[in-house]
Each structure stands twice: as C-alpha cells, then as structure tokens.
VEXKE-574415 format. One line per 2 residues: their letters; for each residue x, y, z of C-alpha. Coordinates in steps of 0.25 Angstrom, whole numbers, plus 5000, padded with zeros to 4 digits. Each point is the difference from the previous one (the first is absolute). Layout:
BEGIN
A) X Y Z ~ ... .
//
This chain:
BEGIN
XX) 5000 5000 5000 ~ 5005 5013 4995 .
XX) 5003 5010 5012 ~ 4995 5014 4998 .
XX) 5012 5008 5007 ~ 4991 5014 5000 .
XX) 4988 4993 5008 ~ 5011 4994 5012 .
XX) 5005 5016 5001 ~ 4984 5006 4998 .
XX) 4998 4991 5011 ~ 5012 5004 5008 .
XX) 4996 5014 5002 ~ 4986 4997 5004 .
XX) 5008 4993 5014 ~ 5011 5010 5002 .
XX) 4996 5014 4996 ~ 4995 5011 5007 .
XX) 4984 5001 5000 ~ 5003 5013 4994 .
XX) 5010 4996 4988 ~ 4992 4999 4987 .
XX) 5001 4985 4994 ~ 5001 5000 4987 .
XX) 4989 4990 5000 ~ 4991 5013 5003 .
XX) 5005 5008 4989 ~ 4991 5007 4992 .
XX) 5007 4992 4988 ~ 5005 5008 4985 .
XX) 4991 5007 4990 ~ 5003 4989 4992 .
XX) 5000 4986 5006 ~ 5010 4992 4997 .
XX) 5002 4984 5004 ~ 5006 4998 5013 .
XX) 5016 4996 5000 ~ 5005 4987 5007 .
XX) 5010 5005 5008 ~ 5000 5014 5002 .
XX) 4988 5010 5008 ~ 4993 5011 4992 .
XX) 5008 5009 5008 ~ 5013 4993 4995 .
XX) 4995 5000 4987 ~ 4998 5017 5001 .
XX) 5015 4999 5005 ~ 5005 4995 4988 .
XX) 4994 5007 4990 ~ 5005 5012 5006 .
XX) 5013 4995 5001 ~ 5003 4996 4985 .
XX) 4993 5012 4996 ~ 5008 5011 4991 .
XX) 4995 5010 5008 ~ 5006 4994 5014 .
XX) 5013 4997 4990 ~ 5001 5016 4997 .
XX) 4998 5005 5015 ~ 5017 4998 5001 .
XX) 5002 5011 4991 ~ 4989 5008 5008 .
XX) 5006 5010 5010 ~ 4997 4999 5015 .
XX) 5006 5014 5005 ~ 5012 5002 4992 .
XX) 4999 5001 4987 ~ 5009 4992 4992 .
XX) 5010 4998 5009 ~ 5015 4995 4997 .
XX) 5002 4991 5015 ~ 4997 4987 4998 .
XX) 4992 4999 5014 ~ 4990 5011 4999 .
XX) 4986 4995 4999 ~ 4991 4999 4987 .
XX) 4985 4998 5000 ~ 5001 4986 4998 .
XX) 5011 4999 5013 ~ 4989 5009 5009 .
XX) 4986 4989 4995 ~ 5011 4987 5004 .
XX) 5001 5008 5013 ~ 4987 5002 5003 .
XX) 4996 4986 4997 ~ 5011 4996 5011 .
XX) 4994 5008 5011 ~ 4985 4998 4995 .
XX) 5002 4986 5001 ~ 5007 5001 5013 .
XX) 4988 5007 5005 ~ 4991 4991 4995 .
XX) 5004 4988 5004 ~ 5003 5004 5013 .
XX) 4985 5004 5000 ~ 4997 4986 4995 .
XX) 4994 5007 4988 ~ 5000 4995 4985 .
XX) 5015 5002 4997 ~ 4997 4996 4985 .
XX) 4988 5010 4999 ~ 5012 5011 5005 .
XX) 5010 4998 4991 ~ 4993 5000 4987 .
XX) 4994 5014 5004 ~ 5013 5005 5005 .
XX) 5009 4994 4987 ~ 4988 5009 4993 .
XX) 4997 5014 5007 ~ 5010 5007 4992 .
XX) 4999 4995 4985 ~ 4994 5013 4996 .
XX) 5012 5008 5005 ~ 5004 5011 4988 .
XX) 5014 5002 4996 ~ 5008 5009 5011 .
XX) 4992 4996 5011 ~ 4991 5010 5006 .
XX) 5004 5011 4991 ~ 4995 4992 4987 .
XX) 4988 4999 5009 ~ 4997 5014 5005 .
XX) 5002 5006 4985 ~ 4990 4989 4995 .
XX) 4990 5002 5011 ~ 4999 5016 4994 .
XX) 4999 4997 4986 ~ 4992 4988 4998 .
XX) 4985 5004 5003 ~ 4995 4993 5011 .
XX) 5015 4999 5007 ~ 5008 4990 5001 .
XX) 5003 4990 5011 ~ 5010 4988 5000 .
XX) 4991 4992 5008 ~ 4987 5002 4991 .
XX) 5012 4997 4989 ~ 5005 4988 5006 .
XX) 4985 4993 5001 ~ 4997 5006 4986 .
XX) 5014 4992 4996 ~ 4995 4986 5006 .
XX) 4984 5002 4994 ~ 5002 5007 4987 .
XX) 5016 5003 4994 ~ 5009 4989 5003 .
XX) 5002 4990 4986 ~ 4986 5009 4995 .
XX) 4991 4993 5008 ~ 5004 5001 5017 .
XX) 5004 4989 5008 ~ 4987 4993 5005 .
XX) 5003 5002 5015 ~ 4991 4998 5012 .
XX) 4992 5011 5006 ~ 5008 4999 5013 .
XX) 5014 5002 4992 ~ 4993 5010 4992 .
XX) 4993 5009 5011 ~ 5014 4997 5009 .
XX) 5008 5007 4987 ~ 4990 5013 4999 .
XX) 4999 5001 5016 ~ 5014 5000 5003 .
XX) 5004 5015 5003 ~ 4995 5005 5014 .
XX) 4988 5007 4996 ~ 4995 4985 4996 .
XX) 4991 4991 5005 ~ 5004 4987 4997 .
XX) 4989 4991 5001 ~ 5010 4989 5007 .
XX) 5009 4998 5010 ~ 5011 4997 4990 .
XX) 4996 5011 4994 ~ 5004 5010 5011 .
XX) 5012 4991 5003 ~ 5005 5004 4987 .
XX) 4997 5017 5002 ~ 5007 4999 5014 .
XX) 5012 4991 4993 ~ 5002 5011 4989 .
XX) 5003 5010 5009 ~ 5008 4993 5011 .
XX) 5008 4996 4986 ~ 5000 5015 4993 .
XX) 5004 5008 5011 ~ 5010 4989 5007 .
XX) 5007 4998 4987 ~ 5000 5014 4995 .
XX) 5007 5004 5014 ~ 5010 4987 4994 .
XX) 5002 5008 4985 ~ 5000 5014 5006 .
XX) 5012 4998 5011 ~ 5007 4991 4989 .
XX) 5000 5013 4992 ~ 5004 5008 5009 .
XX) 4987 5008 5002 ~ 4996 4996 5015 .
XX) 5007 4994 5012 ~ 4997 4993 5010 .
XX) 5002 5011 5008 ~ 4990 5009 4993 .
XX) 4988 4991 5002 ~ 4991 5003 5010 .
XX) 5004 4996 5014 ~ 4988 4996 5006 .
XX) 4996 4993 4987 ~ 5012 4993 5001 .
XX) 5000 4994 5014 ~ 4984 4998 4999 .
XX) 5003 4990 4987 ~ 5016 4998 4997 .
XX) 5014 5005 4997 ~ 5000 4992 4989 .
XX) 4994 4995 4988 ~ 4997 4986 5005 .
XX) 4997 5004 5013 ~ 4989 5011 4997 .
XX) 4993 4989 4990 ~ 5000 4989 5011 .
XX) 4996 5008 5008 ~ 4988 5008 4993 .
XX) 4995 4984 4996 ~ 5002 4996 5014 .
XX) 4989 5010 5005 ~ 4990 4996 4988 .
XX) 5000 4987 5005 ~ 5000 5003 5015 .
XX) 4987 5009 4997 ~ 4993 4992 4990 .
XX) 5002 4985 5003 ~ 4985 4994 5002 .
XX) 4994 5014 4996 ~ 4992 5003 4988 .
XX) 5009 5010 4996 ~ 5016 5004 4997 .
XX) 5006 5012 5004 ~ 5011 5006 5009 .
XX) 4998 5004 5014 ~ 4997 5015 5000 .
XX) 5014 5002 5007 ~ 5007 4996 4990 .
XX) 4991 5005 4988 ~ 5003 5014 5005 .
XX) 5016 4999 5000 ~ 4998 4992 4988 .
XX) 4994 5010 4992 ~ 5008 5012 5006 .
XX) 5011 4992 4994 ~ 4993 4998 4986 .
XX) 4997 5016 5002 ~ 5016 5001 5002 .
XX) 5002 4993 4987 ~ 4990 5009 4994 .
XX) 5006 5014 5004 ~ 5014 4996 4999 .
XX) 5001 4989 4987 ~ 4987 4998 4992 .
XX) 4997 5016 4997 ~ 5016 5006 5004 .
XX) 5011 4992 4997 ~ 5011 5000 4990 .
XX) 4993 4985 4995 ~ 4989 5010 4994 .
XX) 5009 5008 4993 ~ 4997 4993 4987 .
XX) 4985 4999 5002 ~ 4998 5013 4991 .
XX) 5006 4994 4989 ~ 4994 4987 5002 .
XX) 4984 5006 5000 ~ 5005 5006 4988 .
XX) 5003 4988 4992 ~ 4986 4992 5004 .
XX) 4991 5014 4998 ~ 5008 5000 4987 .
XX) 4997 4986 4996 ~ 4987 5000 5004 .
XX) 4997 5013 4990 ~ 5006 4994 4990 .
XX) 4992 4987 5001 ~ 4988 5006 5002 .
XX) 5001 5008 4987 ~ 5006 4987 4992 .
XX) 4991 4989 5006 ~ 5003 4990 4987 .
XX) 5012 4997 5005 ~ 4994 4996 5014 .
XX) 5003 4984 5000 ~ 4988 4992 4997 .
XX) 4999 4994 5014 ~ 4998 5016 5003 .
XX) 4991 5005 4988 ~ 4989 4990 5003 .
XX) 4995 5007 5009 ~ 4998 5014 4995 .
XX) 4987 5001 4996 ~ 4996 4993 5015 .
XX) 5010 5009 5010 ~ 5003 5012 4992 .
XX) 5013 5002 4993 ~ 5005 5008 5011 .
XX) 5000 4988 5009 ~ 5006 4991 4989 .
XX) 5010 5009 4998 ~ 5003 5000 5014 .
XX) 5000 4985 5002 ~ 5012 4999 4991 .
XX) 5008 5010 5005 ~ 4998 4995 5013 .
XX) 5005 4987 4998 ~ 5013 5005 4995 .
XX) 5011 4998 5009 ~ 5010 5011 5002 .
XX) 5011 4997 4990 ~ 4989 4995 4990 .
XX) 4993 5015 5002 ~ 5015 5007 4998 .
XX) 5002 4992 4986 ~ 4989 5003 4996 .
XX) 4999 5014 5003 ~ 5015 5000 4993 .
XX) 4996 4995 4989 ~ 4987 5008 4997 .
XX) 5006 5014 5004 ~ 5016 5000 5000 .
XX) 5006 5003 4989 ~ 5009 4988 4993 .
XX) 5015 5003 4997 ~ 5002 5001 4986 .
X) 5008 4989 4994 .
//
C-alpha cells in the first residue's frame, strides 16, 4: 500500500500545534484548485513556487539600504526576505504555529520591491495613479505577473504577502510572525550594514535602547524574539511586551533620523529616483515594447499600471543598463 507522506504531516499538526496555528487542512484553498501532491503540504507547495520564481531570483540584484554597493557583505533584498524567514520561523515555531505557512509568506513579502529599494518605491508611488506600494505589488506578483498568469497561492500565503507591513492585519498568526520578523531583520541588519560602512557605531545608538534589547547584533534579535514568545506562548496573538515595543521603536525611529532619510547611504537616491521616473515615462509613452507577459494586461489595469509593473521588476543593475542604453549616448567607433 502506497504511503501518502503529506497525510502523515497534515495529520502531525493537528496533534502538535498550537490551537491558534492555521492548519493547512483549513486553508481556504487556491483560486484554482489543483490536485493535491503526495508529499508536500499546500503551504510547502506556495513555498516552492516562490522560491523558483524569477522574481524571487532578481530580488539579489535588489538593494536593501545601500545602493549597489562594492562589499561583498552588505545585504541585498534577497539576504534581508532569507533573514526574515530565520527569525519568523523561530518565532513560530516557538509558538507551536505552522512553521510552513511562515515561510512561504516571509520568502514572498518582498517580491514587488522596485529597483533601488524605497526610492524606486516613493517615486512610483507619485507617478502611478492610485500610488504604488511594494506590498500591494508583491500580491499583484504572485496573483496576476509572475510567468503572465501568477503563481496559484493559497489565501493564507496571499493575505500574509499583502499584510506584511505594520499597518497590516494579517488575517493569521503567521502572518503577523512575518511583519514582526521584518522589522526585527530590517533595523537589526541595517545597524550590521550602516556600522560596516562606517556610518553609525555602536557607541552612537541609543543607550537605553541598547541595554533594553542588546549591544550586538545577535543579541538584540535573540532578545526581541525571546520577548514575542514569553508574551505570546498560549495566546491568541503575537507581539512584544510594551517595554520593549517602546525601546524598539525608539530604535527603528533612531534608524530613521540618523540613516534611512540623512546618511551619506542616500546620497545616490536623487539619481537613482531619476532613472525609475525616467524609465517609467518612457515606457508609459512606448507601451509596444512592454513584454508580453506585461502588455496583457493593458486594456484590464490601465497602461500606467502596466508600465509600472515592469519597471518594478527590474533589479538595479538591469534599471542602470537599460537607462544607459536608451538615454546615454554610445561612443562612436
């Protein structure tokens, strides 16, 4: 008798979860069924398509903080979603939540990142009518761009990818383990990048910050998960105690003031807003040369958004090249 693997794991986390974990036997399923796999969960499943997606492939060339930069060791977008599935998983499995559910949400969240990071953001999100947001882009990746036709993902992956910044309302705990994870990951990292590059110390941090979560980079992120789980285990939420929240966000406000909008790392943002309005204009007003898996879909969304689209999957370098080759003038040989 043939043994169905997925059934033995469905019926694993009936027995060991948490009464507030989301089993992918519940799920509310895909737009479009599809037979069930021998071995691997839905939530597997939505794992794996994002993972051998192109568009998880070209968040490497997507910037983090610091655009393009020469060091080997300073994080990309795709080095900040492998972080954030660390530590949401951590969480969540502490939690006795669905560790499978967590990561394919976190391996997702950021997929429709622009080139450039925020900037490629901000300046999309004035010139595209009816803005533009890279969580809204991510779920419009996974339903509708990726390979022309989206990936088929289940609600929970879906509504986790959209939900994920803190203004969301994830409608799972998994969810909110991966909104909490992306920020311990962002600001704990970006303090890693921003002292590497010589633009903050240790020293500089602020002090009560640092002896509320850590002196150093491990420390603050054991720490920040080690008070989700002392105030969530057995709840019907996830979230840090109010002691720490407030030094934590005094922190991220730190990063804020001192990196994110004044810092030497933005000194290039100008010219980097420059070359996604440009390209974006230039699109707009040239939409036969849209790819196909793009142009589909003008007469539904609009050209404006379909112009978008593609420019926002471009990583950074791929932006540059094309800027170059579309508005800098060739040597004559």
């Amino acid at each position: 008798m043939d043994v169905c693997y997925r059934e033995i794991v469905e019926q694993r986390e009936k027995t060991t979860l948490s009464p507030y974990a989301k089993l992918v036997t519940e799920t509310r399923g895909r737009e479009r069924p599809i037979p069930p796999c021998p071995v691997r969960t839905e939530f597997v499943r939505d794992r794996d398509r994002i993972i051998h997606c192109k568009s998880f492939r070209r968040l490497k060339h997507k910037t983090q903080v610091f655009l393009s930069p020469v060091g080997d060791h300073y994080r990309t977008r795709l080095t900040h979603t492998l972080e954030v599935s660390q530590i949401a998983r951590t969480i969540a499995r502490g939690l006795l939540l669905n560790e499978d559910l967590t990561e394919a949400i976190a391996m997702g969240h950021d997929l429709g990142h622009t080139p450039f990071g925020h900037s490629g953001e901000y300046i999309l999100n004035k010139l595209v009518p009816g803005g533009f947001e890279h969580n809204e882009q991510s779920l419009r990746i996974v339903e509708k761009l990726e390979n022309g036709v989206g990936l088929n993902l289940t609600f929970e992956v879906r509504d986790g990818i959209v939900n994920h910044k803190k203004s969301g309302n994830p409608a799972t705990l998994e969810g909110v383990c991966v909104s909490l994870a992306d920020r311990i990951a962002y600001v704990n990292h970006d303090i890693d990048d921003a002292i590497r590059a010589g633009l903050l110390t240790n020293e500089s941090l602020p002090k009560s910050c640092i002896e509320a979560i850590g002196a150093t980079h491990g420390e603050r992120i054991n720490s920040l998960i080690l008070d989700v789980l002392r105030v969530s285990f057995d709840k019907p939420y996830v979230r840090m105690s109010p002691e720490m929240s407030a030094e934590f966000d005094k922190l991220r406000d730190f990063l804020f003031a001192n990196l994110y909008h004044n810092s030497n790392a933005k000194a290039e943002e100008g010219k980097a807003e420059g070359v996604v309005a440009t390209l974006y204009k230039y699109y707009l007003a040239h939409l036969e040369l849209l790819p196909p898996d793009f142009a589909k879909y003008i007469e539904e969304d609009g050209p404006e958004r379909c112009a978008a689209d593609y420019i926002a999957c471009m990583t950074d370098r791929y932006a540059v090249r094309e800027y170059e080759r579309l508005f800098v003038p060739k040597d004559w040989n």
